[in-house]
MIBA-295105 format. One record per residue (C-alpha): residue number from 1; chain; x, y, z. Coordinates in Angstrom, 2 decimals. Example, Ala and Ser with C-alpha at 12.3 -4.5 7.8 and 13.67 -1.06 7.14 Angstrom:
MIBA-295105
resi, chain, u, v, w
1, A, 12.30, -4.50, 7.80
2, A, 13.67, -1.06, 7.14
END
This chain:
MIBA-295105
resi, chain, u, v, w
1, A, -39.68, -29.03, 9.19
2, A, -37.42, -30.31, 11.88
3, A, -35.63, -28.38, 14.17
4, A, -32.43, -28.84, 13.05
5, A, -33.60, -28.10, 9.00
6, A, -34.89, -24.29, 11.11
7, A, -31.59, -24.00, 12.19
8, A, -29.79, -24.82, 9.24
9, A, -32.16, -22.81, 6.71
10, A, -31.70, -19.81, 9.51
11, A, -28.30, -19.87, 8.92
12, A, -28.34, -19.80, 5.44
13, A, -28.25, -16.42, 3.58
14, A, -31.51, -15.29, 1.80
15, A, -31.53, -15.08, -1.67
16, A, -31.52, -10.75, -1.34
17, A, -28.54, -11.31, 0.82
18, A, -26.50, -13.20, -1.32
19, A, -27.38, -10.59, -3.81
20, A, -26.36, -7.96, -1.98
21, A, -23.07, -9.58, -0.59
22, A, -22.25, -10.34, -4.28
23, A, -23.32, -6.60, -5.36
24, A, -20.78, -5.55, -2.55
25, A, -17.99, -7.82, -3.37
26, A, -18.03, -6.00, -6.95
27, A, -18.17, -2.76, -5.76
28, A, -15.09, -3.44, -4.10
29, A, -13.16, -5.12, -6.73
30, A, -14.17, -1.74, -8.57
31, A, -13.23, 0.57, -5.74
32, A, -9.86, -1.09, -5.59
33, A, -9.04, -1.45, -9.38
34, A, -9.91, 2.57, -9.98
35, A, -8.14, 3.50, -6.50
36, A, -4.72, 1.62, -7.32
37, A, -4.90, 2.75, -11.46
38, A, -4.49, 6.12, -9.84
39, A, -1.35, 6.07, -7.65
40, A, -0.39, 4.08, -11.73
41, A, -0.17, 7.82, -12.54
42, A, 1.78, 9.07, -9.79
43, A, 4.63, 6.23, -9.31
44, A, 6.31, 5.89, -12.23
45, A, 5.82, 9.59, -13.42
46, A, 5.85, 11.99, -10.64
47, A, 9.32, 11.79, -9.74
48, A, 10.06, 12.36, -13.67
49, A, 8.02, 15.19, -13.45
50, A, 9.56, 16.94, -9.99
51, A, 12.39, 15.85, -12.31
52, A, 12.22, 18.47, -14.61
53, A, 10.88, 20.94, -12.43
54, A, 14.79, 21.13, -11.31
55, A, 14.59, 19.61, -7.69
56, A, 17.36, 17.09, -7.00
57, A, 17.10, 13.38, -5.97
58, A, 17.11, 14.10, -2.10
59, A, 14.34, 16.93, -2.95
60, A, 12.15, 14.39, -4.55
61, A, 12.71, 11.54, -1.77
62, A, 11.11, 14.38, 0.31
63, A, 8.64, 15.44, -2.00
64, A, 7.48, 11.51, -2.28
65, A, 7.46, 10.46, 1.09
66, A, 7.01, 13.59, 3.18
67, A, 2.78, 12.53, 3.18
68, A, 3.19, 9.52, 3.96
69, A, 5.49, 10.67, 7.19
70, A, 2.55, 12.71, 8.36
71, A, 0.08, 9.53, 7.45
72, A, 2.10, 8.86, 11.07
73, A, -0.54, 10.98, 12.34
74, A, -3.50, 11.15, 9.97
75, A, -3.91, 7.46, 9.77
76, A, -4.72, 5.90, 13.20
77, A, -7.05, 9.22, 13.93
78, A, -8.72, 8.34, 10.15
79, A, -8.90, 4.80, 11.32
80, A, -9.98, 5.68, 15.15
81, A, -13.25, 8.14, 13.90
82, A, -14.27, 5.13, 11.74
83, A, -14.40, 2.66, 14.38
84, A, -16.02, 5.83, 16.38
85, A, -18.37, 6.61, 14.50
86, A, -19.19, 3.47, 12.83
87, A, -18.44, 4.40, 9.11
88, A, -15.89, 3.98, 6.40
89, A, -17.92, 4.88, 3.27
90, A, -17.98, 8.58, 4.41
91, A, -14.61, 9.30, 5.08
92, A, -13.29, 7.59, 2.19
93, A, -15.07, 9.37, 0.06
94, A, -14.23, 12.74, 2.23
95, A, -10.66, 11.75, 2.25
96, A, -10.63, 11.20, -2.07
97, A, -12.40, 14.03, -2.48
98, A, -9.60, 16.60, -0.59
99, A, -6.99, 14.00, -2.43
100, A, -8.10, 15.44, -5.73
101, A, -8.63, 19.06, -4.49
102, A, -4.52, 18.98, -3.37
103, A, -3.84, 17.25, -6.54
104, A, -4.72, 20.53, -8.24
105, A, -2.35, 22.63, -6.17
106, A, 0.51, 19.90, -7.27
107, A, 0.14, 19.95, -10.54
108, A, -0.40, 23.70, -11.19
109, A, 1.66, 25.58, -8.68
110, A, 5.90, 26.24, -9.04
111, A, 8.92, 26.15, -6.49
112, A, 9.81, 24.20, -4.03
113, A, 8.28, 24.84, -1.48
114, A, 4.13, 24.82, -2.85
115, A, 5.04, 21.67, -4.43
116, A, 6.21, 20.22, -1.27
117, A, 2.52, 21.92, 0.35
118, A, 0.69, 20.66, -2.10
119, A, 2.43, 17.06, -2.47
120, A, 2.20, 16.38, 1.17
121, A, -1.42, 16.99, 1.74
122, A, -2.05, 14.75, -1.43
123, A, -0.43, 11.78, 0.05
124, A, -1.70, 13.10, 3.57
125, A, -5.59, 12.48, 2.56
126, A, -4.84, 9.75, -0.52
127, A, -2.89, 7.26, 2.10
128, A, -5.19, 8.03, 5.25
129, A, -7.80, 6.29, 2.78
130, A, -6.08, 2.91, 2.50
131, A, -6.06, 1.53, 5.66
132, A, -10.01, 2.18, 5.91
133, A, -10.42, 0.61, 2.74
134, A, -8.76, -2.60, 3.23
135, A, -10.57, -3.08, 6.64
136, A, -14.24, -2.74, 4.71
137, A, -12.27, -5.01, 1.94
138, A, -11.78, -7.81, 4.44
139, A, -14.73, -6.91, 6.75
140, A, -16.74, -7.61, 3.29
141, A, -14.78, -10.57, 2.38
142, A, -15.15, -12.41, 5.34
143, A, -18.96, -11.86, 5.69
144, A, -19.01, -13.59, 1.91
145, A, -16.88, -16.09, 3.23
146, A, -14.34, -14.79, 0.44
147, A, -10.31, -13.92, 0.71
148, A, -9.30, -10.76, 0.86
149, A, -6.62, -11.56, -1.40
150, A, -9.19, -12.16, -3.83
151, A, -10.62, -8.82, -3.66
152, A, -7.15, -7.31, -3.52
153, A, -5.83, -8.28, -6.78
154, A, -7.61, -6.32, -8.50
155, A, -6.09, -3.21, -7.10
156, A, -2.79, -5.13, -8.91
157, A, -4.96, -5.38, -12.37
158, A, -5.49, -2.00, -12.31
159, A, -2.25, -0.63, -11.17
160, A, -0.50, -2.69, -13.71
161, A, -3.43, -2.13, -16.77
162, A, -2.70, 1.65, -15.97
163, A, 0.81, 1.97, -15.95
164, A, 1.30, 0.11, -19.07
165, A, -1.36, 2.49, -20.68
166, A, -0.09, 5.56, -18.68
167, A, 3.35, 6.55, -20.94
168, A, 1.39, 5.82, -24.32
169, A, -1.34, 8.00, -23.10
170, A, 0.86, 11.03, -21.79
171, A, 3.12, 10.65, -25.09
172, A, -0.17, 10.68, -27.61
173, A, -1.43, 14.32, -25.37
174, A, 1.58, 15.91, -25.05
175, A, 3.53, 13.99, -22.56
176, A, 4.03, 15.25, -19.22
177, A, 1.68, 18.40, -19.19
178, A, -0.86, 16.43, -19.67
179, A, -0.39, 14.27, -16.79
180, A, -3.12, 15.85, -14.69
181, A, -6.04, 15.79, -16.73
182, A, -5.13, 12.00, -16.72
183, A, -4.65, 11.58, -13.36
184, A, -8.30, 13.27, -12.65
185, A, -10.00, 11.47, -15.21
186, A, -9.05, 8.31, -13.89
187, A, -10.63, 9.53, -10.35
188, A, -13.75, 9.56, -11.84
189, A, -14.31, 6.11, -11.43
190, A, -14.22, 5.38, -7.92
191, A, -15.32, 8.58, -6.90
192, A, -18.69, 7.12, -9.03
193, A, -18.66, 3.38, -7.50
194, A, -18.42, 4.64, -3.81
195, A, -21.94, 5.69, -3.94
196, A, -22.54, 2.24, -4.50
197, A, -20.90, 0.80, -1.78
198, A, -22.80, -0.48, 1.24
199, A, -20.83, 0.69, 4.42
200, A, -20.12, -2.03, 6.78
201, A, -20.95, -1.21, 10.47
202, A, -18.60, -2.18, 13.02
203, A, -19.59, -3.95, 16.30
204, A, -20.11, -1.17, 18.20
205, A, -20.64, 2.84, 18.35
206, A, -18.03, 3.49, 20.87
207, A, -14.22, 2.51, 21.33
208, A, -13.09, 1.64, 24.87
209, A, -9.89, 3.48, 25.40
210, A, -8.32, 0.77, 27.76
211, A, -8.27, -1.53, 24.91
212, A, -6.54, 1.45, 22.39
213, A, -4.29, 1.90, 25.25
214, A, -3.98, -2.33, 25.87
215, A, -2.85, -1.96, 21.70
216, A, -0.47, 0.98, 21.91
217, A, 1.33, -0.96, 24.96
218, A, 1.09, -4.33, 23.37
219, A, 4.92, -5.32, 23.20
220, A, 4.75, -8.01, 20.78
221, A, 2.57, -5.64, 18.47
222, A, 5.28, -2.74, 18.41
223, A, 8.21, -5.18, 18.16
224, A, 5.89, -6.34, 15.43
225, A, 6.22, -2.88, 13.57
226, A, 9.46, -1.89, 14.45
227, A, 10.38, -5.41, 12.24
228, A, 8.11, -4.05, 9.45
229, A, 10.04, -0.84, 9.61
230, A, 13.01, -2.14, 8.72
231, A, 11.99, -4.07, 5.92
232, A, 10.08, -1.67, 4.04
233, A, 12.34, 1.54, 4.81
234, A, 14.53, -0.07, 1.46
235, A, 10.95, -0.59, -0.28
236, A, 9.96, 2.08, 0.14
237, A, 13.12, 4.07, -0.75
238, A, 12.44, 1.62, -4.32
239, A, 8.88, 3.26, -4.49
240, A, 9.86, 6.91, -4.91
241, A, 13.48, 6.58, -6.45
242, A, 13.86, 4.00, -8.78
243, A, 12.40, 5.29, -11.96
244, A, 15.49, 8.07, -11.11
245, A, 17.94, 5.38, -10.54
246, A, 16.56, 3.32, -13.76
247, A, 17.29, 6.77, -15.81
248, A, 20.72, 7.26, -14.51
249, A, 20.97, 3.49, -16.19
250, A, 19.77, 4.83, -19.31
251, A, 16.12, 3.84, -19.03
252, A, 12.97, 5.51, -20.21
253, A, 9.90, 6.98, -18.92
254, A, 8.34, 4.03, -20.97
255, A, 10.31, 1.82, -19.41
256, A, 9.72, 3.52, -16.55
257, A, 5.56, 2.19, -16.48
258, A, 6.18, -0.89, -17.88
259, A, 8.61, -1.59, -14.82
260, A, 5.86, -0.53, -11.96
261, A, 3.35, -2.44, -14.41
262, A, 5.70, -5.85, -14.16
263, A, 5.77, -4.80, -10.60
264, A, 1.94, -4.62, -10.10
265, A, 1.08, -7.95, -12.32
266, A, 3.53, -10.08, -10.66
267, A, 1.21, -9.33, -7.33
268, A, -1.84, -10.92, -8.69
269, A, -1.40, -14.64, -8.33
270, A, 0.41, -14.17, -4.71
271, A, -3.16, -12.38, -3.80
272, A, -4.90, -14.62, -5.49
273, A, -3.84, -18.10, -4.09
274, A, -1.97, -16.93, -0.76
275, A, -4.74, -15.58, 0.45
276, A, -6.68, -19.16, 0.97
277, A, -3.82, -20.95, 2.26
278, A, -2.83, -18.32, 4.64
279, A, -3.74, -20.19, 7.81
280, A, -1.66, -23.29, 7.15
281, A, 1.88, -21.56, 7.40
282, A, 3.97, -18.95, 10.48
283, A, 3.60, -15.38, 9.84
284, A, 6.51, -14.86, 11.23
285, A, 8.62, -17.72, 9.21
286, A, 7.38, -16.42, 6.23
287, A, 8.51, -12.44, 6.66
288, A, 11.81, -14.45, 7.66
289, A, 11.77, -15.45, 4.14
290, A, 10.27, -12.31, 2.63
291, A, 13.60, -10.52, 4.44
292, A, 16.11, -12.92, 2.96
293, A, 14.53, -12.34, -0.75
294, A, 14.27, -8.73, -0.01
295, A, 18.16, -8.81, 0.92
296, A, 18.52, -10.25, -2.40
297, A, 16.42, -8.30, -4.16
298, A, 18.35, -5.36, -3.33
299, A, 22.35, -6.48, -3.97
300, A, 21.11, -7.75, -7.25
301, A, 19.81, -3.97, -8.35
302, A, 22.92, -2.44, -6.76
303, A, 24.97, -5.01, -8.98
304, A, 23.06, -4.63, -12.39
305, A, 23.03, -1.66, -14.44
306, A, 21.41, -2.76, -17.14
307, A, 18.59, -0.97, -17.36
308, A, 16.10, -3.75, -19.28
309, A, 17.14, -6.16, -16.67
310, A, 16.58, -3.86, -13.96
311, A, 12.75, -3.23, -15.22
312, A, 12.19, -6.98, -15.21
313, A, 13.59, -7.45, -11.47
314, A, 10.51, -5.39, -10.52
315, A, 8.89, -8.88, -10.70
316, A, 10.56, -10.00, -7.61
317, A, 7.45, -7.68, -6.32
318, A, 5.68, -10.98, -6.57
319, A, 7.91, -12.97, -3.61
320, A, 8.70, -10.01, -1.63
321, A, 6.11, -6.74, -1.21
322, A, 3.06, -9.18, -1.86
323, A, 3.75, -11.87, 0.42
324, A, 4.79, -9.13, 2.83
325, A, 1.41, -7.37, 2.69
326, A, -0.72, -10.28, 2.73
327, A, 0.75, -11.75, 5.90
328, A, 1.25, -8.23, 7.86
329, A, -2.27, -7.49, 7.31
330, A, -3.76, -10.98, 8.18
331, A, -1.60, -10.46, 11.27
332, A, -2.63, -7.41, 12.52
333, A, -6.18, -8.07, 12.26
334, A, -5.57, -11.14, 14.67
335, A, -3.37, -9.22, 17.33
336, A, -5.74, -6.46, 17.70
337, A, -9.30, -6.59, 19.17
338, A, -11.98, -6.97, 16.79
339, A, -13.68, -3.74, 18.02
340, A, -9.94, -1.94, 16.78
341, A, -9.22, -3.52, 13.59
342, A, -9.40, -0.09, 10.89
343, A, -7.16, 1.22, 13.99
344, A, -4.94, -1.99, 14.04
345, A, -4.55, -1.55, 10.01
346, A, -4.05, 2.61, 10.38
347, A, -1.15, 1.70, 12.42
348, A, 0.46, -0.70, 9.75
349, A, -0.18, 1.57, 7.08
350, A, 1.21, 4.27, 9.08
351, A, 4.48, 2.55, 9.86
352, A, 4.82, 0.95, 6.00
353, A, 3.84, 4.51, 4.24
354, A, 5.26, 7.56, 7.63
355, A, 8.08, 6.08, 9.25
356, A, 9.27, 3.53, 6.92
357, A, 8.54, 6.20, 3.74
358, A, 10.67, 9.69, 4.75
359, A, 12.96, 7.73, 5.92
360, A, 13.53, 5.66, 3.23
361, A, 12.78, 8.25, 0.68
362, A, 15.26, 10.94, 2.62
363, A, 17.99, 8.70, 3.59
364, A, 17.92, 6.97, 0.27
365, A, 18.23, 10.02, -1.62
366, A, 21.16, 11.45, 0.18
367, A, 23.16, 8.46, -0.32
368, A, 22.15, 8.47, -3.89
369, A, 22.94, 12.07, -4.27
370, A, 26.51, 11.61, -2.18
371, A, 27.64, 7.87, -3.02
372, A, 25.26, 6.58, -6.46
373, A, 22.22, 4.34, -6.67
374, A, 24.22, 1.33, -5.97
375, A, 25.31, 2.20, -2.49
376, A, 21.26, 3.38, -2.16
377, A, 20.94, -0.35, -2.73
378, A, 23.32, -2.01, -0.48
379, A, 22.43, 0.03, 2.49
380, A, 18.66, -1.38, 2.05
381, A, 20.05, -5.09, 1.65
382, A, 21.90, -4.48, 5.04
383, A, 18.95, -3.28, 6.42
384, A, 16.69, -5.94, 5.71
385, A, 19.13, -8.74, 6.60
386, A, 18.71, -6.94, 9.96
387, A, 15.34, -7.75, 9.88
388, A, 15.72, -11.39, 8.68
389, A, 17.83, -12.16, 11.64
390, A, 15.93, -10.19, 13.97
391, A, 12.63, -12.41, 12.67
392, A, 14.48, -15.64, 12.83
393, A, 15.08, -15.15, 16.86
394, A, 11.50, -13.70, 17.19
395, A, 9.71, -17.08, 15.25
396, A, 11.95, -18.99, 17.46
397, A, 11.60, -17.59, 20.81
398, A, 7.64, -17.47, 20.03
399, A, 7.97, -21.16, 19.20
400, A, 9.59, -22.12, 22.66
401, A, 7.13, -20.34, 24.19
402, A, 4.65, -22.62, 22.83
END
């Protein structure tokens, strides 16, 4: 054999490792079907239920968003101990297991003020998890030589699967009460397929603090997030009122899951093909876009009040939140060091699910509460034109630079 044939049969995974990598890439698409079919529970039908516990539409923007504001803080120190200590299988599983142990407290304690205990450590360990898990999905993905769109979608398939089966479910067992025991039996799964999972190392078993320090004064990054706050504050206002607003329309809580399932299948083919083409087009030309649809998005839900057509717009979820994700992700894993990636990604996720979430979900509800749903609406579409303009300058001052 030549020395060239070494080189290339060297390079070449072994039969166990191809395998493995495959065996991985499964457990994965597992891990992030079962993960996403749970938060299917809690979308659509947790604000229904805070609903009828009596709180009002501000109390429940709070009640939905107040974990992810203090993901602000959970999810870069999540994200820093795995670089740290070299290990994201662990803590996930840590972090899902003291999900479910809060999600007990939720569901079976009364007043105000326990649910807003109980809700906020919920989101505070469910959301810290996400971050970590899309850096071992594209860690993974990459070493198969795979997109991590591909792998991604099929947190979409099982959102959507779930919140289509989610209202038929609680109506055959007694509707709302029995929301719990199908929120924890759904758990079971990935709670199971963890064990499974091999955890990826990072490249080292230390983390230089000049380089978290180079990140966290890295202008370009933290213009970069102050651009993806203002585009998802109106998102994520959507996320934790609009099954409230699509009531006041005279919509269902069946119509309520088939609307976040719309929302979650219209995802899969942006994951699926967006992800391989990813390099050929701007990041930041194609949030510019993203913003202008979003803007769009949100007049034409202010304007309609019909409440079928308003359950179908979810779809726009396809052109707008997907595209979004795919490219803020792929983004931050190239502006950070390799060596601070699951911290790069804790940052995102805490800007998209803190900041951008009690803000949205507190300011959203007040205007709802004081002015209507509509004017909820407009304020995001004004907010996100912000952002289109203030993208449009950044993509072409970047571009003279060049």
């Amino acid at each position: 054999m030549s020395t060239s044939e070494k080189e290339a049969s060297a390079s070449e995974p072994s039969e166990a490792e191809v395998s493995g990598m495959a065996k991985q890439l499964w457990t994965l698409r597992g891990l992030n079907f079962s993960y996403y079919a749970t938060t299917a529970v809690l979308l659509p039908f947790l604000p229904i239920y805070f609903l009828n516990q009596g709180f009002t539409s501000a109390q429940i923007g709070i009640l939905m968003t107040i974990g992810p504001f203090v993901a602000i803080f959970a999810q870069p120190f999540w994200g820093y101990m795995s670089d740290r200590y070299n290990s994201l299988k662990k803590i996930i599983f840590l972090l899902w297991a003291l999900t479910i142990l809060s999600s007990v407290g939720m569901f079976f304690t009364t007043g105000y003020p326990y649910a807003l205990t109980f809700t906020l450590l919920l989101y505070f360990f469910m959301l810290s998890s996400v971050p970590l898990l899309d850096s071992l999905t594209i860690k993974s993905a990459l070493q198969a030589r795979k997109s991590y769109g591909s792998i991604r979608l099929w947190g979409s398939i099982g959102f959507s699967s779930t919140a289509v089966l989610s209202g038929w479910l609680l109506g055959l067992f007694g509707g709302l009460g029995s929301m719990p025991y199908l929120y924890w039996s759904i758990w079971l799964l990935p709670i199971l397929l963890v064990f499974f999972l091999k955890d990826e190392k990072g490249p080292g078993q230390s983390i230089d603090f000049r380089l978290l320090a180079g990140v966290l004064k890295n202008k370009s990054f933290l213009w970069f997030l102050l651009l993806v706050l203002l585009i998802m504050i109106p998102h994520r206002m959507n996320d934790g009122l609009f099954v409230l607003y699509l009531q006041d329309r005279g919509g269902t809580d069946t119509m309520a899951g088939l609307a976040w399932a719309l929302a979650a299948v219209s995802e899969i083919p942006t994951f699926a093909l967006l992800g391989r083409y990813m390099h050929k087009f701007n990041e930041l030309a194609l949030l510019f876009i993203v913003s202008v649809l979003y803007t769009v998005r949100w007049v034409l839900y202010g304007y309609i009040t019909d409440p079928f057509a308003l359950m179908f717009l979810q779809a726009t979820h396809m052109i707008t939140f997907a595209v979004f994700w795919l490219v803020a992700v792929h983004y931050v894993d190239r502006m950070v060091p390799e060596e601070l990636r699951s911290t790069g990604q804790a940052m995102l996720s805490a800007v998209f699910l803190g900041v951008a979430g009690i803000t949205g979900g507190y300011v959203g509800g007040l205007i709802k509460d004081t002015w209507g749903g509509e004017d909820m609406y407009f304020f995001g579409a004004v907010l996100t034109a912000v952002a289109a303009v203030l993208l449009l300058f950044t993509h072409l001052r970047n571009g003279r630079r060049v």
